[in-house]
C-alpha positions in Angstrom: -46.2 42.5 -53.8 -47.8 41.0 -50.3 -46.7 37.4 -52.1 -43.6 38.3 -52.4 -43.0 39.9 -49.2 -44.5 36.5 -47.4 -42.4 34.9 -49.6 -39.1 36.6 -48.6 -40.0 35.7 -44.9 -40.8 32.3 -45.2 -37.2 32.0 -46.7 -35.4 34.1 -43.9 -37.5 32.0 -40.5 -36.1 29.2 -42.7 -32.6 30.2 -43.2 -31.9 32.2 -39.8 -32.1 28.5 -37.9 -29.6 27.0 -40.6 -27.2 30.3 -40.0 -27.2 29.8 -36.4 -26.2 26.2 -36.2 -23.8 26.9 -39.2 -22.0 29.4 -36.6 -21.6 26.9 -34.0 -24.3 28.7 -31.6 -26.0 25.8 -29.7 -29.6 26.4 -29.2 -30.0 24.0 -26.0 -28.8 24.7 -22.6 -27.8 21.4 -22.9 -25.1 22.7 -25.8 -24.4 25.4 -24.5 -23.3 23.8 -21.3 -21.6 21.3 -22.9 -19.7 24.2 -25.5 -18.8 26.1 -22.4 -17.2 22.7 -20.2 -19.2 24.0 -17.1 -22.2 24.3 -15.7 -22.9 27.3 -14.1 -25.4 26.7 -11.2 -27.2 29.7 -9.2 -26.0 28.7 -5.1 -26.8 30.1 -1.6 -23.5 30.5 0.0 -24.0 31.2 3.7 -26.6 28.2 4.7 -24.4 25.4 6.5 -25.6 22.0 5.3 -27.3 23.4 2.2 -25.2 25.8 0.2 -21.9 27.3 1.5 -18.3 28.1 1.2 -15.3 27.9 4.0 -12.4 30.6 4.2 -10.8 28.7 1.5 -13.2 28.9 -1.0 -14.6 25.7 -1.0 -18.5 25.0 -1.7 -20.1 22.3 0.1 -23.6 20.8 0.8 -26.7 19.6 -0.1 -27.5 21.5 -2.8 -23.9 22.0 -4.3 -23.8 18.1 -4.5 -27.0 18.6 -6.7 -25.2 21.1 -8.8 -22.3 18.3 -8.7 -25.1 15.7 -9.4 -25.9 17.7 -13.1 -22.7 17.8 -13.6 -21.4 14.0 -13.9 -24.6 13.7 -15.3 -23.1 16.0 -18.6 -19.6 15.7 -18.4 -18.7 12.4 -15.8 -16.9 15.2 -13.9 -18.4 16.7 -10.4 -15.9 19.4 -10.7 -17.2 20.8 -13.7 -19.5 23.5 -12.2 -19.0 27.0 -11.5 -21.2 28.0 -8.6 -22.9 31.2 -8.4 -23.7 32.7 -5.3 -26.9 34.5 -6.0 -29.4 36.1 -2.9 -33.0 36.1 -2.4 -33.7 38.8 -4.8 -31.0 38.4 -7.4 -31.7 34.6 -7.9 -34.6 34.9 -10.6 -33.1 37.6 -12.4 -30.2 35.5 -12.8 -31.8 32.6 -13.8 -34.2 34.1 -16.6 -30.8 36.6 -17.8 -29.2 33.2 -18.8 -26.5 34.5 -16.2 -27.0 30.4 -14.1 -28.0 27.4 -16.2 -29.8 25.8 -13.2 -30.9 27.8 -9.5 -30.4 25.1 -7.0 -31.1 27.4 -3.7 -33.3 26.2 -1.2 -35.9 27.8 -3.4 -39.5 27.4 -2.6 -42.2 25.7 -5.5 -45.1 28.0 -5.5 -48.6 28.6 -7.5 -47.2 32.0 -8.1 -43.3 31.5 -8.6 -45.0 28.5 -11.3 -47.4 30.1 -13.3 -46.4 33.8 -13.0 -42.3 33.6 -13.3 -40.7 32.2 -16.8 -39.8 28.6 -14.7 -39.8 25.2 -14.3 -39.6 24.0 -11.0 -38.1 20.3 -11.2 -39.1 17.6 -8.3 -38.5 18.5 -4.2 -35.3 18.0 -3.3 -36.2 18.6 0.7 -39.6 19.2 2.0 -39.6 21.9 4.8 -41.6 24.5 6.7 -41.2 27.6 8.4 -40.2 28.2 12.0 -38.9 30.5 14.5 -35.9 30.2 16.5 -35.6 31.6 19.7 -33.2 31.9 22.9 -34.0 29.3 25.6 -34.1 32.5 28.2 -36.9 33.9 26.7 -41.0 33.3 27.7 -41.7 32.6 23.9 -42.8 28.4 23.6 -45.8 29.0 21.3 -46.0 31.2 18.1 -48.9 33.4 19.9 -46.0 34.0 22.6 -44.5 36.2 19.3 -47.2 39.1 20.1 -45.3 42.2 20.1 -41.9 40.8 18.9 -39.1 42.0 16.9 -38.2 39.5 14.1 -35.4 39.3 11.9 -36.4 38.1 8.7 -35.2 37.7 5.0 -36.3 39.9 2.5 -37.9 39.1 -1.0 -38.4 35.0 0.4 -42.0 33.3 1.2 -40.7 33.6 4.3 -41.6 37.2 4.4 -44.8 36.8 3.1 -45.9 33.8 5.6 -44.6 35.8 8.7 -47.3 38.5 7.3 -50.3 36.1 6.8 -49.5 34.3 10.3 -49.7 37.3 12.3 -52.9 38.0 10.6 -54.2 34.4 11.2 -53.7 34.7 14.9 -54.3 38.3 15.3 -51.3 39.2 16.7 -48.4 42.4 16.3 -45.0 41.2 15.3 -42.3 44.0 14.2 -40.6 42.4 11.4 -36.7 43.6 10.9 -36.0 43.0 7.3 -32.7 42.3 6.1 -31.4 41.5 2.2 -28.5 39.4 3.2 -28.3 36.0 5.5 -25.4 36.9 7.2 -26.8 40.2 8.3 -30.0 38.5 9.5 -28.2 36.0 11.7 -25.8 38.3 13.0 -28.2 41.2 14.3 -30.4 38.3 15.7 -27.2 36.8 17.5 -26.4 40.8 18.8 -30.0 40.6 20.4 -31.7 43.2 17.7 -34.5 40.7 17.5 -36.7 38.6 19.7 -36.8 35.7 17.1 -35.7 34.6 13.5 -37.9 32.8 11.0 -36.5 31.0 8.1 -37.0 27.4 6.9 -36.6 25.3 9.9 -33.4 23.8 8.1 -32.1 27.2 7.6 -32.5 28.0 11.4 -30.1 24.9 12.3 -27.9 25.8 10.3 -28.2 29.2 11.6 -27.7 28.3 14.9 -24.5 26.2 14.5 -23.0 29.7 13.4 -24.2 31.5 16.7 -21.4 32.5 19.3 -23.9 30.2 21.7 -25.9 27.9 19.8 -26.7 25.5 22.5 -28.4 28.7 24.0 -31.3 28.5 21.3 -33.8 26.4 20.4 -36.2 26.2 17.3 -40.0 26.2 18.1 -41.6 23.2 17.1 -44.4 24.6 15.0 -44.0 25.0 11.5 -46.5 27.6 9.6 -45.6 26.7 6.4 -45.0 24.2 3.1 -41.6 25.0 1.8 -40.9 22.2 -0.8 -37.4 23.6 -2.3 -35.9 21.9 -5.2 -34.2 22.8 -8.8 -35.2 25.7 -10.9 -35.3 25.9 -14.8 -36.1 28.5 -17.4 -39.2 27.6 -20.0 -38.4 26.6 -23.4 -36.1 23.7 -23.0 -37.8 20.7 -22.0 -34.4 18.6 -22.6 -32.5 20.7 -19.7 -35.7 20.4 -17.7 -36.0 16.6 -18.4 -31.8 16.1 -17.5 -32.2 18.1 -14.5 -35.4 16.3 -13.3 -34.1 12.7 -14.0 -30.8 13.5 -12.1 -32.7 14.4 -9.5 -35.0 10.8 -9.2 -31.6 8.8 -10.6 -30.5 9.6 -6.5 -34.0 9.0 -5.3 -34.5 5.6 -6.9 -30.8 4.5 -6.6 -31.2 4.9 -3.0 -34.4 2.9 -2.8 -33.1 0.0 -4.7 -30.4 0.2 -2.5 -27.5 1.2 -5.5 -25.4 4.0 -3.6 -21.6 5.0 -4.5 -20.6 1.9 -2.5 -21.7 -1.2 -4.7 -22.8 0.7 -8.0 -19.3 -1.0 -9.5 -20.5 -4.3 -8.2 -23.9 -3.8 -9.3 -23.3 -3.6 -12.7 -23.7 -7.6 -13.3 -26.4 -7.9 -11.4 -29.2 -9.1 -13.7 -33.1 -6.9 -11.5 -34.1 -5.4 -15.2 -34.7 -2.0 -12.3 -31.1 -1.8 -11.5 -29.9 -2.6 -14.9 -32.4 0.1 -16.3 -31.4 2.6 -13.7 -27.7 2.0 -14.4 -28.0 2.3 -18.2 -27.3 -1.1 -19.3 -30.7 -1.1 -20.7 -33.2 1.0 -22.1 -31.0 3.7 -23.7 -32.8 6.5 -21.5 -29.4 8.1 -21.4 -29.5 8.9 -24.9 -33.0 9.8 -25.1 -31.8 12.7 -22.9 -29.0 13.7 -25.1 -26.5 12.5 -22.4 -24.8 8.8 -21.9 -26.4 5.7 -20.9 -24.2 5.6 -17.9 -25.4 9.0 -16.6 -26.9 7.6 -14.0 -24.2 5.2 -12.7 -21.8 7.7 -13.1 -24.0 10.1 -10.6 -24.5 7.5 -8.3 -20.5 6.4 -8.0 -19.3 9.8 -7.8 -22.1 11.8 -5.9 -24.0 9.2 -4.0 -27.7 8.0 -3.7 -30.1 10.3 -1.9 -29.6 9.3 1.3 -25.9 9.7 0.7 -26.1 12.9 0.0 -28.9 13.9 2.9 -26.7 12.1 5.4 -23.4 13.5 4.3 -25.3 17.2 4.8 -28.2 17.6 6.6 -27.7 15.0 9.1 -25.2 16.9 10.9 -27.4 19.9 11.3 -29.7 17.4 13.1 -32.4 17.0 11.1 -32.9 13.2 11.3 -35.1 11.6 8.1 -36.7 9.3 10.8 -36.9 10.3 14.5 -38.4 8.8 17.1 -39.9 6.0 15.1 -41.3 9.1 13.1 -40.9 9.6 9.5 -40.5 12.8 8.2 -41.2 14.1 4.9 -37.6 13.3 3.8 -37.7 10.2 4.2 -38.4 7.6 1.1 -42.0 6.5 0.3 -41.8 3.4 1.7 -40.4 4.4 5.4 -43.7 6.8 5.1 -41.8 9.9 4.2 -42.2 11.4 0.5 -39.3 11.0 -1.6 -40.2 9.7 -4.4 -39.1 8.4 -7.9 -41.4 7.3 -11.2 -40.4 4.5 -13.0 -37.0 4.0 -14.9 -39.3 2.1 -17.6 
């Protein structure tokens, strides 16, 4: 009787599969995407630069030309997306409900967002760290200066949690005022309900350009935090996490081998084995992905290199890759800065 039994369910784990692609159900998120003719990608929409809509309804920034980047990658078409607008707190329930394919949110890589949430967290996109705005009339110029203030801060972020541990650190009293929505944060601190707002130092200039008097505020210059913040993926597709990573280093290393939206066309006679590889006219890494060869190219012409896309959108919020002779983290490995790309070999 037991051999029987194993026997029936070693016939049904084998037929389920067959049923299920007899149906037409895709089992990637790759097929699934590609079924639906979207991708639906998991925004911020209320962080100028990064992730956010005008009156009109239009989504615009760094990170929606990453969700526009995925995209042409799948379909050659940056319109294809549906973006999401998902908070602080709703953001991973999305992502593991299957509600987003992708979270691309200035979303911060940690030990614990790793190891103990069902996610992949696919390569930096921007490297930042936390900081604390305040207005230029006020004695604050050092973070100890904060002893005793009311700050306005987001809830359910790492931000949170690292306006916790520094007051610890330093042994001082801070009175945090906790708010679920960016909007709300920003305007309570703009009506003078708090003494200083903390958030990714990106976040606070973009922040401040929404202020009724943002020359009247200036952004500390310490920083009391790594916030690297870059794509998010479920587990259990390592093809989805292998398109979303390579779309990601296909801007880095376009941009380093000096390929940008510009002179891709041009660039496809040229006869450097890198560009050729990168561009798909070699090495069939398109199809190892399940996509086209020309994935890439098509990215590149239609979205832009790296530093297309970080001087289309964060430039303006003046946050320079190289200042003062200074690289910042932003900047590509070989001006000293950290962005990055492994071989297209």
């Amino acid at each position: 009787m037991r051999k029987k039994i194993l026997a029936v369910s070693l016939v049904i784990l084998l037929v389920l599969p067959l049923l299920s692609s007899s149906q037409g159900q895709p089992a990637t998120t790759l097929g699934k995407v590609q079924a639906r003719g979207k991708l639906i990608c998991g925004v911020n929409n209320a962080v100028p630069g990064f992730g956010f809509v005008d009156p009109q309804g239009n989504y615009s920034g760094f990170d929606i030309d990453y969700c526009k980047a995925l995209a042409t990658a799948i379909f050659n078409d940056p319109n294809k997306v549906e973006y999401r607008p998902v908070t602080a707190a709703s953001r991973f329930p999305a992502l593991q409900s299957g509600e987003i394919d992708v979270l691309i949110r200035n979303t911060t890589w940690t030990i614990d967002r790793d190891v103990g949430l069902p996610f992949n967290f696919a390569p930096t996109t921007f490297y930042d760290g936390q900081g604390f705005m305040v207005r230029k009339t006020s004695r604050i110029n050092t973070l100890k200066d904060l002893n005793g203030a009311t700050i306005c801060v987001l809830q359910g972020t790492t931000t949170e949690q690292n306006l916790a541990d520094m007051a610890r650190r330093l042994g001082i009293t801070i009175k945090p005022l906790v708010f679920s929505d960016v909007n709300a944060r920003d305007k309570a601190y703009d009506e003078g309900r708090c003494d200083a707002m903390t958030a990714d130092a990106s976040g606070l200039a973009a922040a401040r350009i929404k202020l009724s008097k943002p020359d009247d505020h200036k952004i500390l210059p310490e920083l009391i935090s790594k916030e690297p913040l870059g794509p998010v993926v479920r587990h259990g597709d390592d093809q989805w996490f292998d398109i979303v990573k390579w779309t990601v280093f296909c801007t880095m290393e376009a941009e380093e081998l000096e390929v940008s939206s510009k002179n891709v066309a041009q660039l496809k006679t040229s006869q450097d084995p890198r560009i050729r590889r990168l561009l798909g006219l070699e090495g069939d890494f398109g199809k190892k992905l399940g996509l086209d060869n020309a994935w890439c190219a098509n990215v590149i012409e239609k979205v832009g290199n790296y530093g297309e896309i970080y001087d289309r959108n964060v430039k303006p919020l003046g946050l320079e890759r190289i200042a003062d002779g200074k690289p910042s983290p932003n900047a590509l490995w070989n001006d000293g800065g950290l962005i990055y790309a492994p071989p297209f070999r």
